[in-house]
C-alpha positions, 0 to 999 in steps of 0.5 A, a space after each residue: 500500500 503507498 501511502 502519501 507522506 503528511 503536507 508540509 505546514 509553510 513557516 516563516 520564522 524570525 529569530 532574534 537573540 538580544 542581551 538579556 536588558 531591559 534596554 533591549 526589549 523595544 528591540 524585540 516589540 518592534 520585530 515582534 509587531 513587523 511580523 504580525 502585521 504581514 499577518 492578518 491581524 488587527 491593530 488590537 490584536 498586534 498591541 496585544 501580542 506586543 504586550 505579552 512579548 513585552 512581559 514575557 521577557 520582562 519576566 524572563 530577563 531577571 531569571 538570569 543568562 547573558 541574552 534571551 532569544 525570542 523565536 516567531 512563526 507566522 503559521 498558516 492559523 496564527 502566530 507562534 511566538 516563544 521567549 527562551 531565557 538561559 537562567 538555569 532549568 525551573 522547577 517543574 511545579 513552578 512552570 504551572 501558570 494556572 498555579 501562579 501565585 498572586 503575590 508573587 513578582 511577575 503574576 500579573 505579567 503571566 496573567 496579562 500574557 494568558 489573556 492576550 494570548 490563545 494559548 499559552 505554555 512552558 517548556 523547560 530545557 537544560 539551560 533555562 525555560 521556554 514561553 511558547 505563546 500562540 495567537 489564532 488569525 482571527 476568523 
């Protein structure tokens, strides 16, 4: 039997590596706002990405490592976007958004993120944690 092997989803990715400074997170903004305004999005829609990369690596950049990357796909649904910081692992138990601590600094900046954004996740790696944020084309 011949089976045909699954299409391949096009996807244009954008990959910026800055130091790990508040200074630099404007840089990342407007990368950020260029690539979702090719897309189909809205003016909301685009400040709202803006902002929830803004928090992410406002977020990410006390966590230690010399620099952050933040990698955009624009996919055929949507924009996937992860913030990638270089501060050592996190604990598994920490990386649960739905547990987050409202005291704690940084809470309300995953809230803000898990409110602009459709989906929202963390992968922890060897050398720091992953924020994957997805943003659905609208209609």
């Amino acid at each position: 039997m011949n089976q045909s092997a699954p299409k391949a989803v096009a996807v244009d990715t954008v990959e910026l590596r800055i130091p790990a400074k508040a200074e630099f997170v404007s840089i990342a903004r407007l990368a950020i706002s260029a690539v979702a305004s090719r897309l189909q999005f809205s003016i909301e829609e685009i400040e709202d990405v803006k902002l929830a990369v803004s928090e992410a690596l406002v977020n990410a950049i006390p966590r230690g490592g010399e620099r952050a990357d933040v990698i955009c796909e624009s996919l055929p649904d949507g924009l996937r976007i992860r913030v990638r910081n270089f501060g050592g692992p996190v604990q598994p138990e920490t990386l649960d958004v739905s547990r987050v601590d409202e005291s704690a600094a940084g809470s309300l900046g995953v809230f803000l993120i898990r409110a602009l954004m459709d989906e929202v996740s963390y992968e922890s790696h060897e050398n720091g944690t992953d924020l994957v944020m997805f943003k659905r084309l609208p209609g």
